[in-house]
MARSETI-847080 format. One record per residue (C-alpha): x, z, y; residue in three letters. Coordinates in steps of 0.25 Angstrom, whole numbers, plus 5000, padded with zeros to 4 digits. Example, Ala and Ser with C-alpha at 12.3 -4.5 7.8 and 13.67 -1.06 7.14 Angstrom:
2
504950314982Ala 505550294996Ser 
REM end
This chain:
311
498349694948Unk 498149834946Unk 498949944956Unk 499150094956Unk 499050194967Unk 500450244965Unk 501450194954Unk 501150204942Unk 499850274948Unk 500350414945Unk 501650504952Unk 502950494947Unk 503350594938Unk 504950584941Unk 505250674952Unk 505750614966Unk 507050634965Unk 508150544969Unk 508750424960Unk 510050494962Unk 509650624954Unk 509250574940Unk 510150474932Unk 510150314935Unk 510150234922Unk 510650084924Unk 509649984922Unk 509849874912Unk 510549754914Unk 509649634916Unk 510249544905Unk 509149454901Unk 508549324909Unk 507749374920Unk 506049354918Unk 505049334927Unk 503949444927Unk 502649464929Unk 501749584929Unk 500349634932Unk 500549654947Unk 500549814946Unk 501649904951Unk 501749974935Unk 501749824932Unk 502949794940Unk 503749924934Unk 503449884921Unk 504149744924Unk 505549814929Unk 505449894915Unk 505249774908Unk 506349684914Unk 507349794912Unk 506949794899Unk 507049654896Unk 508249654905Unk 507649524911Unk 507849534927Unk 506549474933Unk 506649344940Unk 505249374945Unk 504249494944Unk 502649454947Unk 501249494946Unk 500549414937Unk 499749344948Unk 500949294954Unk 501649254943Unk 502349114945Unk 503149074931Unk 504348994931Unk 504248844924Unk 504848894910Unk 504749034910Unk 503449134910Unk 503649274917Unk 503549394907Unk 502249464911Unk 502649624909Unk 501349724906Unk 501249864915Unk 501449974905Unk 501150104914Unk 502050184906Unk 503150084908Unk 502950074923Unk 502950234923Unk 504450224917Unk 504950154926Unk 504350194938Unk 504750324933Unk 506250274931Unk 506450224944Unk 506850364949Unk 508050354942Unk 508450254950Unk 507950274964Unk 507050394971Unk 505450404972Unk 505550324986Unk 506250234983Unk 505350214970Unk 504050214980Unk 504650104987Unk 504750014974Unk 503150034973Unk 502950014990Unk 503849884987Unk 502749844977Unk 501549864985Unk 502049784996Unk 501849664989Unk 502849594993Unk 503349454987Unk 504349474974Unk 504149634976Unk 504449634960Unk 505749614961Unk 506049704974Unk 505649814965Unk 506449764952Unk 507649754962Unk 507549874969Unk 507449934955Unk 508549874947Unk 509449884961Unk 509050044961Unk 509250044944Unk 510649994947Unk 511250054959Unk 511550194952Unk 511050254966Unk 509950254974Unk 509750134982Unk 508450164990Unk 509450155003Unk 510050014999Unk 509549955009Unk 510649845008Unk 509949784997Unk 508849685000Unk 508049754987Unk 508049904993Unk 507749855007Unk 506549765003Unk 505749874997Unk 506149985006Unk 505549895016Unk 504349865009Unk 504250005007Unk 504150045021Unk 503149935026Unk 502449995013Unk 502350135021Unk 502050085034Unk 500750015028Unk 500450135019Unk 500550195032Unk 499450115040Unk 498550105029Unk 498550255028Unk 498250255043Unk 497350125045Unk 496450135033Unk 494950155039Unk 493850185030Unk 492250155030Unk 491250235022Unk 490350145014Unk 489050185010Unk 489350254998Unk 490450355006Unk 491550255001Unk 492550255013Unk 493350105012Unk 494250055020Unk 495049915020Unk 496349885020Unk 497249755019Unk 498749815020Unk 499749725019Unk 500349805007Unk 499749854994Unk 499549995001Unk 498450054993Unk 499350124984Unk 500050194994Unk 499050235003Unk 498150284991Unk 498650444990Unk 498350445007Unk 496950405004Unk 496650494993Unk 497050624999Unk 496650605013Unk 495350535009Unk 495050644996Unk 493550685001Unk 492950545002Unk 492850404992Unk 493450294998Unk 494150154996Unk 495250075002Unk 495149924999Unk 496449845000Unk 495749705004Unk 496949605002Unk 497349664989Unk 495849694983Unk 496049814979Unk 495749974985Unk 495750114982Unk 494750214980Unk 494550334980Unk 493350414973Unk 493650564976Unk 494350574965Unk 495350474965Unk 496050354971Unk 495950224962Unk 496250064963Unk 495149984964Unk 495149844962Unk 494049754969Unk 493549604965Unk 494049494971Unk 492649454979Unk 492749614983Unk 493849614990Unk 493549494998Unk 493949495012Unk 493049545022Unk 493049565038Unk 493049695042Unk 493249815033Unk 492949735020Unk 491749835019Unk 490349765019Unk 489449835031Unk 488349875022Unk 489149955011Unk 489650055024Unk 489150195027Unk 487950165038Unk 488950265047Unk 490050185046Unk 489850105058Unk 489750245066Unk 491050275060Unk 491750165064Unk 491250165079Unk 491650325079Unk 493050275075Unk 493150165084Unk 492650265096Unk 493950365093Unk 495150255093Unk 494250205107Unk 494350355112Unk 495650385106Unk 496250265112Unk 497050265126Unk 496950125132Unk 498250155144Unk 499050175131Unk 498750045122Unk 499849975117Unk 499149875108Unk 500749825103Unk 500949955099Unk 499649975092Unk 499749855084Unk 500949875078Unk 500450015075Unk 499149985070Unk 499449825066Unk 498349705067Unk 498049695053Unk 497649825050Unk 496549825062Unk 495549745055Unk 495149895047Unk 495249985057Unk 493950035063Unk 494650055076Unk 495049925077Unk 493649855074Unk 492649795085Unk 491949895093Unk 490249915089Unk 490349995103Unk 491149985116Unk 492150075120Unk 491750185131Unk 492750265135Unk 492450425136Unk 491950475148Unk 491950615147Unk 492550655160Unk 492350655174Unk 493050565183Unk 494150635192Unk 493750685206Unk 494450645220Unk 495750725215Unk 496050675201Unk 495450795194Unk 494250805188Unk 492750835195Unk 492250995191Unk 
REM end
């Protein structure tokens, strides 16, 4: 399956103006039996479907990747090729219909994953194509709800990714981290990475979907890993003897600051956790066995008879 940093891997061209502004062709009527679909997995794959059923005018009883795919008894689903240039039209034509936040949420909606997100996205599309207005506030229809909400839960991961990813330095100066977020993230998280990482190689590897990013100073890339690669592993997924010797030092430096930093009287461990959830502790140094006790700083004098402290 292959993916792209940003859709189509490049920025839009249109300017973000409201779908109110520019003119709102009607779509085609969808005339013809409806098809099953089936497409190479990929987000320019996807919009290269709604191109093709609007001009076939065959509505899709089903849209799926083609590892998916489940074909009826009589009828075999059409299996529609990406064209880049085809992907780029329509991506592009979407702003005639709705504005550039609405579009992005077309694309979060896709990363999430979701069961029958195809069809989310070609419902939100034909319902924005035939409203004649913009209809990224309709949140009485079941279609505009759905993705706004998988939109948000998108952010909020995005959001904890940015803040929880935590690197080690390999041997070779690579810094890798390990991730397994419960959305296709990598995308999204891609342009933090890249400017606030500029000065240093590194990679991110996305364990449950076998895939990462890397950057090589240059540049920020897909990179696809073998099956036997991407393996699970306990622990950072990073084998002990590919680390920088310091790394250990490091991590023992971290774990020391959250100690220090940490006010015991003001714990509130429920609050914690849902701040900092469960399942992302597993790559978190700070949140790893400790290799040395704990010893509190003692670096002042215990108070004299009167409360203040000994001259």
């Amino acid at each position: 399956m292959s993916r792209s940093l940003t859709p189509l891997n490049r920025p839009s061209q249109t300017p973000a103006t409201r779908a109110d502004a520019v003119p709102r062709p009607g779509a085609p009527e969808l005339t013809a039996p409806a098809l099953d679909y089936t497409y190479d997995g990929s987000f320019e794959g996807l919009l290269t479907v709604l191109f093709t059923i609007y001009d076939r005018k065959a509505a899709p009883n089903s849209i799926q990747p083609v590892g998916a795919v489940q074909g009826g008894l009589f009828a075999q689903p059409l299996l529609v090729e990406t064209h880049e240039a085809t992907a780029a039209r329509v991506w592009d034509g979407l702003l005639r219909h709705m504005d550039q936040e609405a579009r992005t949420r077309l694309f979060h909606a896709f990363l999430s994953e979701q069961p029958d997100r195809e069809r989310l996205i070609f419902r939100y599309a034909d319902l924005a194509m035939r409203a004649g207005r913009d209809i990224a506030d309709n949140y009485a229809d079941d279609n505009v709800r759905r993705v706004a909400h998988l939109s948000q839960q998108m952010g909020r991961e995005k959001h904890r990714m940015e803040a929880f990813v935590r690197f080690e330095r390999t041997a070779d100066d690579l810094y890798h981290a390990t991730i397994e977020p419960d959305f296709d993230v990598l995308p999204l998280i891609a342009p933090h990475f890249t400017k606030r990482y500029a000065d240093q190689r590194w990679l991110i590897f996305d364990r449950r979907r076998g895939y990462g990013l890397y950057y090589d100073l240059h540049g920020t890339d897909i990179v696809q890993f073998e099956a036997a690669a991407a393996a699970p592993r306990r622990g950072s997924g990073v084998s002990a003897t590919v680390l920088d010797e310091r790394e250990p030092l490091y991590r023992v430096l971290w774990q020391t600051y959250f100690d220090h930093v940490n006010i015991p009287e003001r714990r509130n461990l429920k609050l914690h956790r849902r701040q900092l959830p469960l399942r992302y502790w597993k790559y978190l140094s700070e949140k790893q066995p400790r290799e040395m006790r704990f010893e509190p700083i003692r670096n002042k004098r215990p108070p004299g008879p009167s409360g203040l402290q000994q001259s």
